[in-house]
C-alpha positions in Angstrom: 50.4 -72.8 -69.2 47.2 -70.8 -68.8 47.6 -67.1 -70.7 45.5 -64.5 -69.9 45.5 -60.7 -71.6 44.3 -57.8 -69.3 43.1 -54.2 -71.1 43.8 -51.4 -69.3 46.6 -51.0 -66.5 45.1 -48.8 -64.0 43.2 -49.8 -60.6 41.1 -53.2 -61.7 43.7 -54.5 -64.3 46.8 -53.7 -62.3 45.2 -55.4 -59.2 43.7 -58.4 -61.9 47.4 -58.8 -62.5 49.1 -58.9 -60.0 45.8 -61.4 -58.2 46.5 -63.6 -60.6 50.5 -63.6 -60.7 49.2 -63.9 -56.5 47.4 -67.2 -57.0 49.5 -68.8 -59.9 53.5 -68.4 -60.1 53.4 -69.9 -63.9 50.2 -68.1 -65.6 51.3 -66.3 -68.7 50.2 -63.0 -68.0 50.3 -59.6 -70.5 48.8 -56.2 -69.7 47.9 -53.5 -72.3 47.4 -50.2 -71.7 46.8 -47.2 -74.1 48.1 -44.4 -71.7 51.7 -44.0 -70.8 50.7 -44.3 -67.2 49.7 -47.2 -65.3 48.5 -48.2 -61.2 48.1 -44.5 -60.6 45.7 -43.1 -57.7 43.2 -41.5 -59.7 40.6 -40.6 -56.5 44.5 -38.7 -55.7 44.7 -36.2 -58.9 42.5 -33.3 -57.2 44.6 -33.2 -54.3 47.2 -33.3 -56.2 46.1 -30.4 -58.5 45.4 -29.0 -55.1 49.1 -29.3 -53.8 47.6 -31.2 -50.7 49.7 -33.8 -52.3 53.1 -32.1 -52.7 54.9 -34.9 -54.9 52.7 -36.1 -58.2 54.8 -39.1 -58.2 53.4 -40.8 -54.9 50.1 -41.3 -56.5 52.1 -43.6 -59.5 51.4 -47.0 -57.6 53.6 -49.3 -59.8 55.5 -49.2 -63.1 56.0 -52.0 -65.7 59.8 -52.5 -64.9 58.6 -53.2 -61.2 55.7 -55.2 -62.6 58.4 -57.2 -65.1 60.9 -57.4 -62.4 58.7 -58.3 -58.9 56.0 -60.4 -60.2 57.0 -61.4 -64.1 54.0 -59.7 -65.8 54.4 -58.0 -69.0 53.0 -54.9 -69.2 53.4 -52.6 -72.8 51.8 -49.2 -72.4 50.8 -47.2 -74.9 49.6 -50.4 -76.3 46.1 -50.2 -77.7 43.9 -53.2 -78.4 41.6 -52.4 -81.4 39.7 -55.4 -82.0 39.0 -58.7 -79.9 38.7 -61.6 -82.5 36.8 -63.8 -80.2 36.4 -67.1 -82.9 40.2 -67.0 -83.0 40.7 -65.9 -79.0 42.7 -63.3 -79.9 43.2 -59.2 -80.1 44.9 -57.4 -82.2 47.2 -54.9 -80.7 48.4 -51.0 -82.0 51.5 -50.3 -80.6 51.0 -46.3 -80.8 54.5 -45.1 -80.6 55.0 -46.9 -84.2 51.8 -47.7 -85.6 52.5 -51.0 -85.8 50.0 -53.9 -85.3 50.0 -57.3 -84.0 48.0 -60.1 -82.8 48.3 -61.6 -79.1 46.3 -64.8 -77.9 44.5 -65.4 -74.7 42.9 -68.2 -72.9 41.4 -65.8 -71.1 40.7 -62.2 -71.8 40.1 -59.5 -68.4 38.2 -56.0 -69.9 39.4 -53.5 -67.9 39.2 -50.2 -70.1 37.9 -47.4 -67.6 35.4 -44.9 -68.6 36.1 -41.6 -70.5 34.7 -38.2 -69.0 31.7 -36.8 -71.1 32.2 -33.5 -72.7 29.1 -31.7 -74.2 28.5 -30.1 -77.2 28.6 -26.9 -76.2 29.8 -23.7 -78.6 33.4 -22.7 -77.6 35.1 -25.5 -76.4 37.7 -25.4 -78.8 38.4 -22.0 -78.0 38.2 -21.5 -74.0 40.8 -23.8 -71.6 38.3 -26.3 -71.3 39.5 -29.1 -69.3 38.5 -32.6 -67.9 40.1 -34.6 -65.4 39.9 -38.2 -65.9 43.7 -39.5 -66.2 47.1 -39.1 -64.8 48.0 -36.5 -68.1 44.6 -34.8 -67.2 46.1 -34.0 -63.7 49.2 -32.8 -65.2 47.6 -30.3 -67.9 45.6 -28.5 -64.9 48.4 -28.7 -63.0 51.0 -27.1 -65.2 48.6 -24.6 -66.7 47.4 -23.1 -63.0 51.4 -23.1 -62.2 52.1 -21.4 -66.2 49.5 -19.4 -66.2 48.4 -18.2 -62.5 44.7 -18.4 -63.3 42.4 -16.6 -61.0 39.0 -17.9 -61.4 38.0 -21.3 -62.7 34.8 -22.8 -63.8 33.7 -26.1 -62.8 30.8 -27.8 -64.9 29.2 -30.8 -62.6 28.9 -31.6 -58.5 29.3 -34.6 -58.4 32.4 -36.3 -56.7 35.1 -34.6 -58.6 33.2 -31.5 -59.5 33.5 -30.8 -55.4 37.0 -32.3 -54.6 38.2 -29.8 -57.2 36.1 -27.0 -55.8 37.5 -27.6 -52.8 40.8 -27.9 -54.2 40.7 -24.7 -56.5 39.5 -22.9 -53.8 42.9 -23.8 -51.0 44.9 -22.7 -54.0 43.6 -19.6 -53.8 41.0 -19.5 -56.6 37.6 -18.1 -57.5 35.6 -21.2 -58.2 32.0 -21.2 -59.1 29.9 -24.5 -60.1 27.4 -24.7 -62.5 25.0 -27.9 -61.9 22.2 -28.8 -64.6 20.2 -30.5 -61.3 18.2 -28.5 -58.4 20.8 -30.1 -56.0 24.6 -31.3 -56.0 25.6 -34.4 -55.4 22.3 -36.8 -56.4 23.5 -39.8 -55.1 22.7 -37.6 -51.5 19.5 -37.4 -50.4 18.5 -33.4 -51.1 17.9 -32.6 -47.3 21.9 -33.8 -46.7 23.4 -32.4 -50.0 21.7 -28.9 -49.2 24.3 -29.2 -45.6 27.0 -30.1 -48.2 25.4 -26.6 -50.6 25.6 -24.7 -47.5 29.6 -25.5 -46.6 30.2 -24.7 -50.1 29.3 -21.2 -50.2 30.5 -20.4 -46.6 33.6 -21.6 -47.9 33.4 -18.7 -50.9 32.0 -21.4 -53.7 29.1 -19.9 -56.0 26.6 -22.4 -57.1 24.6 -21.9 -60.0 21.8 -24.9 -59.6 19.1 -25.9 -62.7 21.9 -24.3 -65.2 24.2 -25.2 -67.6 26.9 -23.8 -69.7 25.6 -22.8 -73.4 28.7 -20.6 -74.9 32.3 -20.5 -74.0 34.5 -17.7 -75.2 38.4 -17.7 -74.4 37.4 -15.9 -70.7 33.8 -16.1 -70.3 31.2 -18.4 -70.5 27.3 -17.7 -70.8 24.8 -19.6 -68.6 21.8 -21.0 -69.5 20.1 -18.3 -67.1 21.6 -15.7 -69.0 24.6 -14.9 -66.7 27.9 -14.7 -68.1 30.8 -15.5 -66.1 34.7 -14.1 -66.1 36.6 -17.3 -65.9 40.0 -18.1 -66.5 39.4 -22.0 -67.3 36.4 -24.4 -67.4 36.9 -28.3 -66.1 34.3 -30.3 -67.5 32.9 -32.6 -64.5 29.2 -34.0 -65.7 29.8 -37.8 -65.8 31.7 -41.0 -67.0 31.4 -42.8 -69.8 32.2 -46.5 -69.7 34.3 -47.2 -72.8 32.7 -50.1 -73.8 33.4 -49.7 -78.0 35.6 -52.9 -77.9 33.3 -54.5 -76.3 30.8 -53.8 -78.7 32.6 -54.5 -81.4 33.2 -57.5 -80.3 29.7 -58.5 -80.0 29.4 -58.7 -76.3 26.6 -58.1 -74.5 25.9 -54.0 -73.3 23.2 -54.1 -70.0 20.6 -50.9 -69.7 23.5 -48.6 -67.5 25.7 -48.8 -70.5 28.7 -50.8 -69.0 29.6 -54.5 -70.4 27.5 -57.1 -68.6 28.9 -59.4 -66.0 27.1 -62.2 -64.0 28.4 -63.1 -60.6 31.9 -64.2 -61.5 32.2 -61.4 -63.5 32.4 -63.2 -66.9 31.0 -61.4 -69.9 28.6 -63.8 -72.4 31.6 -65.1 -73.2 32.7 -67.1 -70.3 36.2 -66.6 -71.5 36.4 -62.6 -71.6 35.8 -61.1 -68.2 35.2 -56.5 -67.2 35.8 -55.2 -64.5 36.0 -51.7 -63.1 34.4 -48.5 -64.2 32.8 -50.3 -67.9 31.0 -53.4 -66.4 27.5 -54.0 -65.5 27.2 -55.6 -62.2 23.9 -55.7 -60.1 22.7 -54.1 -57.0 23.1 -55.7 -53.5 19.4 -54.6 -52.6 17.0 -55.3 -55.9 19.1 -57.3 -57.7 18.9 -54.7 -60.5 21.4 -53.7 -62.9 24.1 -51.6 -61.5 27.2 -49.9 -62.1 29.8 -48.3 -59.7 32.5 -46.4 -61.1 34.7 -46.3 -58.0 38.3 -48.0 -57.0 37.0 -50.7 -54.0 34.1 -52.5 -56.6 36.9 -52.2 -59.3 39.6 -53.9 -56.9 36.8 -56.5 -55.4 36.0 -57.4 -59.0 39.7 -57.7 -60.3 39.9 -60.5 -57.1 36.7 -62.3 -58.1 37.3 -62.4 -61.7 41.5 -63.6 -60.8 39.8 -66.0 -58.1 37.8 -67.4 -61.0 40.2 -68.1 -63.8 42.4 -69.5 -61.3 39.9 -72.1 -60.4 38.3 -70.6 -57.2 35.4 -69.6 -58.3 33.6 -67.1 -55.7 30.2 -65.1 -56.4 29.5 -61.5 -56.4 26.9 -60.9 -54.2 26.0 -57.6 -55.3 27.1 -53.5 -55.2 26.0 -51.2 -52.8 27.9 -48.1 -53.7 29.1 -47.3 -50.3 31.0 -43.6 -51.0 32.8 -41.0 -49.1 34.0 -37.5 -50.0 35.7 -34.2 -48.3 34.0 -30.9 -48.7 36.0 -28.5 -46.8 35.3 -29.1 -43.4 32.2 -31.8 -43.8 32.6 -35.0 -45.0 29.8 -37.3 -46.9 29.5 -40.6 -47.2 26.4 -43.1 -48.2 25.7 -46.7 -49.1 22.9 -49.0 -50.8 19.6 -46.9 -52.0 18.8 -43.0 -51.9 15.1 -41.3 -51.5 15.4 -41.2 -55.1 16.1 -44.6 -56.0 13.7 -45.7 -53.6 11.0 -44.0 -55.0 11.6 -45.1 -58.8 12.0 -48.6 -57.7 8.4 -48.4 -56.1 9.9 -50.1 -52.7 8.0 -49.6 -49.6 10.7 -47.9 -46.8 10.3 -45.7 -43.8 13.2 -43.5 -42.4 15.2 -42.8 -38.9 17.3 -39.9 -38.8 19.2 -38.6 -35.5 20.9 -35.6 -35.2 23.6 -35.7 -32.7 27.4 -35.9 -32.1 30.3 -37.7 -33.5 31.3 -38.2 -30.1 30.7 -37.3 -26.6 29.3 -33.6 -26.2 31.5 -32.5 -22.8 34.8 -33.9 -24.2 36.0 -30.7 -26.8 37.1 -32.5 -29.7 33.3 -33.1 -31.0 31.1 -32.4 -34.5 28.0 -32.7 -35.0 26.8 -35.3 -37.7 23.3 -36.3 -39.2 22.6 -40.1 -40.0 19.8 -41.5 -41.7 18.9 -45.1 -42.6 16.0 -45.9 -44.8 14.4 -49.4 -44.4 11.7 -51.4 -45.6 8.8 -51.2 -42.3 7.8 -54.8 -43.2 10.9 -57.0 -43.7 12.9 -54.9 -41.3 15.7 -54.9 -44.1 18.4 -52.2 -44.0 18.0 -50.6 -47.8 20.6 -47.6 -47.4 22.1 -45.1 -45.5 23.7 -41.5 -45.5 25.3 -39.3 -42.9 26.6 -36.0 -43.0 29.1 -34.5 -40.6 32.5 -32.8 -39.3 33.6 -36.0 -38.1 33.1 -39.8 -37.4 30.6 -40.0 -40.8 33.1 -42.9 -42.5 33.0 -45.3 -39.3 29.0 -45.0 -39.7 28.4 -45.7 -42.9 31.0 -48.7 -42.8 29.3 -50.3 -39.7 25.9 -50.1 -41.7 27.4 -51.1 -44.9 28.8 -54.4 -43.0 25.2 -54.6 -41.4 23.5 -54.7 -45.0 25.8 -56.6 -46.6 25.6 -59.5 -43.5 22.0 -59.3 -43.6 21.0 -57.4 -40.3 17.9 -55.6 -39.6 17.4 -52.4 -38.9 16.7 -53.6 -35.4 19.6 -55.0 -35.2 21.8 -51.9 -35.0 20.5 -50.9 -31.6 22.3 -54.0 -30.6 25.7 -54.0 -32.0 28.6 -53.2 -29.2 30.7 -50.3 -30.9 33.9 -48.9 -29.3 33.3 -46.3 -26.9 35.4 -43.8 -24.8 34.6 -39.9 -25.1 37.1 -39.2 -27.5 35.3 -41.4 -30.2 31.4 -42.0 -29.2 28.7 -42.0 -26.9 27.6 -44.9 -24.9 24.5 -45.3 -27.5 26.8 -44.4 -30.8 24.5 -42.6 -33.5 24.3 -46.5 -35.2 22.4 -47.7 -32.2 20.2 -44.2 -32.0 19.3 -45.2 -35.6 18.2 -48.6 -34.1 16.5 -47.6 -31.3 14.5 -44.9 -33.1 13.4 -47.2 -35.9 12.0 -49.5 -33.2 10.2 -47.0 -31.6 
């Protein structure tokens, strides 16, 4: 009987497990996790800091009884393994309740340790409520100390995903909010034209921005800018980036790539073929260049918990590559993108042209309408598809997933004009903004 050991129980190892239990009813299977938590929602916690989610509880996916009882996986939280002795195919476990340590073998090993949120070295951060959200007992400290202590005004440091679902969420609970961003515009993984539409709903919505700043002093109610403006706050929530966690990984001599996470080929196998990562801490490579990428987001991390069960069950099937296809909800706009920026583009030296069309989610006389921007970049040449973004009230998710399909089954940009998409006034246009993006890079 195969035995396999998964670290960390969240998205990727919790869907690892339960892949695996999937595809082989005997497989010895044991999951440790550090927090006392596991197979919660985390893209859930703002909304649930946000009351949009009423009940904290629905975002807690699964729980190790159910995992013991419905699929015979043994799961141990607050379990931490400390070392991976790879000679010996083993890893020796802290259980952190006693202190206690023992060793656990493995035929095969699944790294599934998450990232950690960055906090910066910044004078006063022992003294202010400075707060990141990264875990389920994140959530629950913002949560309890708005309800305790009926903040008025928080700080957010960072606009990138969860820097603006908080704002956004801060702000429907009745909050001050202003963000302070060390870049000239939020959200990089936009291109700037878009993210300034994204600036603009912000601060309609009562949301300060502070761009090209960062925080140099907190105090217990104030924090000094790097622009010399000092702000009245109530609380600070640290939002400026992920850090894979990738020490036991290290320490176990396996092999870091140049974004930081634990390096994975197409079956996602370290270079030890029997120790896998998945999720937020490994190295995979871009759909596009082939170049080293890494995601942190919950559909790569559940795609890669498949591939890497598929493997070690004898199924072996190949990554073919991330494109980073994202969404997000900024009051009454929603964003979403996939494959390469302007940005990323331009540093990889790639020759691209780009199509943008301005129109409407759907058709313009029927009175449920928004208006949305779409732009596709593509290489003038190949005709390759090489990313897209689009920007708008409504409809922007059904977009970007048509072109993300498109990339992903090799289409050209030509090829858009041509696909038959569902139409009916409600929903599109007879030539859906897709096709305009076609058509236009034809002509």
């Amino acid at each position: 009987m195969k035995k396999v050991i998964i670290v960390g129980g969240v998205g990727g190892g919790a869907t690892a497990a339960g892949q695996l239990r999937f595809y082989d009813k005997e497989m010895d299977i044991t999951v440790y996790d550090r927090d006392s938590t596991m197979s919660y929602a985390a893209c859930g916690t703002p909304y649930v800091i946000g009351e949009v989610i009423e009940d904290e509880t629905s975002i807690l996916m699964a729980d190790p009884e159910q995992f013991r009882q419905k699929k015979n996986i043994d799961v141990r939280l607050e379990h931490e393994v400390v070392e991976i002795l790879r000679s010996e195919k083993k890893v020796r476990v802290r259980n952190l309740k006693t202190g206690g340590e023992f060793n656990d073998s493995y035929d095969a090993l699944i790294l599934s340790p998450g990232g950690s949120a960055i906090m910066p070295e910044i004078e006063g951060t022992e003294k202010g409520n400075v707060f990141t959200l990264r875990s389920y007992g994140d959530m629950q400290a913002i949560h309890d100390y708005i309800q305790n202590q009926k903040p008025a005004h928080a700080t957010i440091s960072g606009a990138g995903f969860i820097g603006l679902e908080m704002a956004e969420n801060l702000k429907h609970l009745g909050l001050e909010v202003d963000i302070v961003h060390k870049s000239s515009a939020i959200l990089s993984i936009l291109d700037e034209d878009l993210s300034q539409l994204l600036h603009a709903e912000l601060e309609k919505n009562g949301v300060r921005i502070h761009t090209e700043t960062v925080i140099e002093k907190i105090d217990e109610r104030n924090v000094r800018l790097s622009t010399g403006t000092s702000l009245d706050t109530d609380f600070v929530i640290m939002s400026i980036g992920l850090k894979p966690n990738t020490v036991l990984a290290e320490n176990a001599g396996l092999s870091i790539g140049e974004t930081g996470g634990i390096r994975t080929n197409e079956f996602m196998q370290t270079n030890d073929e029997s120790i896998y990562a998945i999720g937020d801490a490994s190295e995979n490579f871009d759909f596009i260049t082939g170049d080293p990428k890494r995601v942190p987001l919950a559909v790569p991390a559940h795609r890669q918990a498949f591939l890497a069960a598929q493997h070690i069950t004898g199924n072996p099937i190949p990554k073919k590559g991330l494109l980073g296809t994202s969404i997000l909800k900024v009051f009454e706009l929603d964003a979403a993108m996939t494959g390469l920026t302007e940005t990323a583009i331009k540093e990889k030296g790639l020759t691209a042209k780009t199509v943008i069309h301005s129109g409407n989610s759907n058709a313009g006389y029927y009175p449920d309408h928004e208006k949305l921007t779409l732009k596709v970049h593509y290489n003038p040449e190949t005709r390759q598809i090489l990313g897209a973004q689009c920007v708008g009230g409504k409809g922007v998710d059904k977009r970007i997933d048509v072109i993300a399909t498109a990339i992903y089954g090799g289409l050209a940009v030509d090829d858009l004009q041509a696909l038959e998409l569902c139409y009916a006034p409600p929903f599109s246009s007879p030539k859906d903004p897709v096709n305009m993006a076609g058509y236009k890079a034809i002509g």
